[in-house]
ZAFI-841296 format. One line per 4 residues: number of its first residue (from 1); their letters; for each residue y, x, z of C-alpha. Coordinates in pm, whole numbers. Example, Ala and Ser with C-alpha at 12.3 -4.5 7.8 and 13.67 -1.06 7.14 Angstrom:
! ZAFI-841296
1) AS) -450/1230/780 ~ -106/1367/714
This chain:
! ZAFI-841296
1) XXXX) -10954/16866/9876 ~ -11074/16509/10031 ~ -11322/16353/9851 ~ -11251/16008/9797
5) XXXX) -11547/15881/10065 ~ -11390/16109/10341 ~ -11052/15868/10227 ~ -11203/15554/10257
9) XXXX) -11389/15615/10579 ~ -11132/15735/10770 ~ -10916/15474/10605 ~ -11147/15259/10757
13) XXXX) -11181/15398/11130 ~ -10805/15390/11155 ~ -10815/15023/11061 ~ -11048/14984/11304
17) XXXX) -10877/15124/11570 ~ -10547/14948/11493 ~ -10734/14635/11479 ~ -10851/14683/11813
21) XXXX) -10513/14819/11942 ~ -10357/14513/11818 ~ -10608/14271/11918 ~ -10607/14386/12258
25) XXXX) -10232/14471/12286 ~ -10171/14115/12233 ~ -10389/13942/12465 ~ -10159/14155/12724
29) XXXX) -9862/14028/12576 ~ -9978/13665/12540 ~ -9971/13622/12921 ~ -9852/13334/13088
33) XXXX) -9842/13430/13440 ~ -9491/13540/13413 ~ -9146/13289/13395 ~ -8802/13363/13266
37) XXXX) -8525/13175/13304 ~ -8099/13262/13272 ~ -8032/12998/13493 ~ -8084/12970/13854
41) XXXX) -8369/13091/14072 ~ -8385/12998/14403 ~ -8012/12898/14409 ~ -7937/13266/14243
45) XXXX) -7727/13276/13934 ~ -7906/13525/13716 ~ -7619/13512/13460 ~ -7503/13843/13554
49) XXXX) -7811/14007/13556 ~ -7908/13872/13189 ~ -7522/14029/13069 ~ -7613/14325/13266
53) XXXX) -7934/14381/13067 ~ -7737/14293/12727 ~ -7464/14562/12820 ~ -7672/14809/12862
57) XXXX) -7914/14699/12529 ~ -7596/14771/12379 ~ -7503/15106/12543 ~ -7801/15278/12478
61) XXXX) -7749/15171/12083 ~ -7961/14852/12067 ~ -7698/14604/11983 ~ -7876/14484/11623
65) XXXX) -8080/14284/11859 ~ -7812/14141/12068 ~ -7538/14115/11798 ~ -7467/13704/11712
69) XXXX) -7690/13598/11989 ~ -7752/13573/12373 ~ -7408/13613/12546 ~ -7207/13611/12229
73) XXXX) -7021/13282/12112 ~ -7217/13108/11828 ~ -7104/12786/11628 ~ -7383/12724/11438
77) XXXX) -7783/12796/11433 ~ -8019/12769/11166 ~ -8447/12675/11180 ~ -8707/12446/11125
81) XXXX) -8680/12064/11202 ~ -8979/11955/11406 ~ -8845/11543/11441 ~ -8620/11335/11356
85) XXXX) -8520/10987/11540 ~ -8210/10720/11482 ~ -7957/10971/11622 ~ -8145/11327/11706
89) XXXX) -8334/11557/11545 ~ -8523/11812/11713 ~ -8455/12173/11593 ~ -8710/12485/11615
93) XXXX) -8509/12781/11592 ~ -8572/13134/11494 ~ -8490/13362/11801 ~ -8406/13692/11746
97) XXXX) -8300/13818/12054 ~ -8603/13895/12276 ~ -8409/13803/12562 ~ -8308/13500/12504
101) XXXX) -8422/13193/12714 ~ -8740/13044/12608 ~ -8609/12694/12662 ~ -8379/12722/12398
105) XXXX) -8647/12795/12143 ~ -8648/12420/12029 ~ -8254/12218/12069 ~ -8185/11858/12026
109) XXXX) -7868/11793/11778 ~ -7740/11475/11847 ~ -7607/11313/11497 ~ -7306/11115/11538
113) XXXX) -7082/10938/11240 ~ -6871/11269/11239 ~ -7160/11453/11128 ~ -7172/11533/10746
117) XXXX) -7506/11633/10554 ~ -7521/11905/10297 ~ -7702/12050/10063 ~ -7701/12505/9989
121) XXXX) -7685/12472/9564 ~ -7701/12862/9422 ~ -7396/12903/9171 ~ -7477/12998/8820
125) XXXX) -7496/13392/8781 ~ -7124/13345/8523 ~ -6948/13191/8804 ~ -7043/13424/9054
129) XXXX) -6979/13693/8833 ~ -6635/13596/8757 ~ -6545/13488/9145 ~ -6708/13881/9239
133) XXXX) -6473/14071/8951 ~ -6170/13812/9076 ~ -6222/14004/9452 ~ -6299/14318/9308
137) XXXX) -5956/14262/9102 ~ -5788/14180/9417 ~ -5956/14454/9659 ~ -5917/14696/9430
141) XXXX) -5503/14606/9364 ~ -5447/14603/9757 ~ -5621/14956/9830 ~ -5424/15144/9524
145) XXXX) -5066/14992/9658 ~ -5113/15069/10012 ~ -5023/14804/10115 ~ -5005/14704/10486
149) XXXX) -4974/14348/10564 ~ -5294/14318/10307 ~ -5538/14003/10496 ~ -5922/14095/10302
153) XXXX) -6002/13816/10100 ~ -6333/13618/10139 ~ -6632/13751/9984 ~ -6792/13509/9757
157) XXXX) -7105/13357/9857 ~ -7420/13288/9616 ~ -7402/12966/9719 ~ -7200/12638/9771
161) XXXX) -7245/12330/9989 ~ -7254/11998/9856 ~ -7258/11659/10011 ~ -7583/11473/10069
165) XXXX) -7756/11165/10229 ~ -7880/11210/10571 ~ -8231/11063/10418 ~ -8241/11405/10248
169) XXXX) -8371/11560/10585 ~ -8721/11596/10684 ~ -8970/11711/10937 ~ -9016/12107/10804
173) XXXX) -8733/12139/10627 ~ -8529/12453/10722 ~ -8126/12344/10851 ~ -7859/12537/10989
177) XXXX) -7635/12328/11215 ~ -7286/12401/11290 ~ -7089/12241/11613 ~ -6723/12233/11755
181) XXXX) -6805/12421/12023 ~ -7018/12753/12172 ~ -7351/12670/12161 ~ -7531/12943/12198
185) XXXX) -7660/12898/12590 ~ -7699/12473/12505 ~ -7989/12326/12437 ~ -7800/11977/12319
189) XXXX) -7509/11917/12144 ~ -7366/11721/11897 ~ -7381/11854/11513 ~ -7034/11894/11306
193) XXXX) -7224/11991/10970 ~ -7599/12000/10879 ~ -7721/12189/10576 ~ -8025/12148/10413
197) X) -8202/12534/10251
């Protein structure tokens, strides 16, 4: 049996070691001598290449970290707000997809007088309670008829939206913005909705 001083002390070389690992590891990771970009190089449309590389991220049963993101329509995108100006607000967002341009790590929305502000208010645990037994109710009825024309009903959400002053926003403040269009390749666009965490 290990005495508990053996534990600790090789407790402590292997936090050493992994220390060192990651200390090192990283300052080989943390180059900069290296560019990416899913645009053009040298008149050359890499476009192809990047949905190449997805493809096969997805073939070889990686597609968790292309799923939502990189070639893949998107209407909305959440993160951190960074500034704010008359009719902009810059927006840092949370990449997940390691292959995903760089440049698009911070957008501009443009906020026009279409744009409506909200607010993510949790429901009370009753109401949610009730709107979950209501599906369950209505799942549950569908799958013992059979029946085939059956759409799936929404799930609830923990959460509703309600409407709020644009004066509500602030540098820090986390946002997910939604937009008319694909946006997931544009850097600016203009905002449909923007809802304040």
């Amino acid at each position: 049996m290990y005495s508990l001083k053996q534990v600790l002390i090789t407790a402590l070389i292997v936090a050493i070691l992994f220390s060192g690992i990651g200390f090192f590891g990283s300052e080989l990771l943390n180059r900069d001598d290296y560019s990416f970009t899913t645009e053009y190089v040298d008149g050359v449309d890499l476009q192809s290449g990047l949905k190449a590389a997805y493809d096969r991220l997805i073939r070889r049963g990686h597609a968790a970290v292309v799923r939502g993101y990189g070639l893949r329509e998107s209407d909305s995108i959440a993160g951190e707000i960074k500034s704010i100006q008359t009719d902009q607000l810059d927006l840092a967002v949370n990449p997940i997809n390691p292959l995903a341009d760089p440049s698009l790590d911070t957008r501009i929305i443009k906020i026009t007088n279409k744009t409506k502000f909200y607010r993510e208010v949790a429901k009370d645990y009753e109401q949610l309670e009730n709107e979950m037994d209501e599906f369950q109710s209505v799942m549950g009825g569908a799958i013992g008829e059979g029946t085939e024309d059956f759409s799936l009903p929404e799930l609830p959400l923990p959460f509703f939206n309600t409407e709020i002053d644009r004066l509500e926003l602030a540098v820090g403040k986390e946002i997910e913005v939604k937009a008319e269009m694909d946006i997931h390749n544009i850097k600016e666009f203009e905002a449909l909705e923007i809802i304040l965490k």
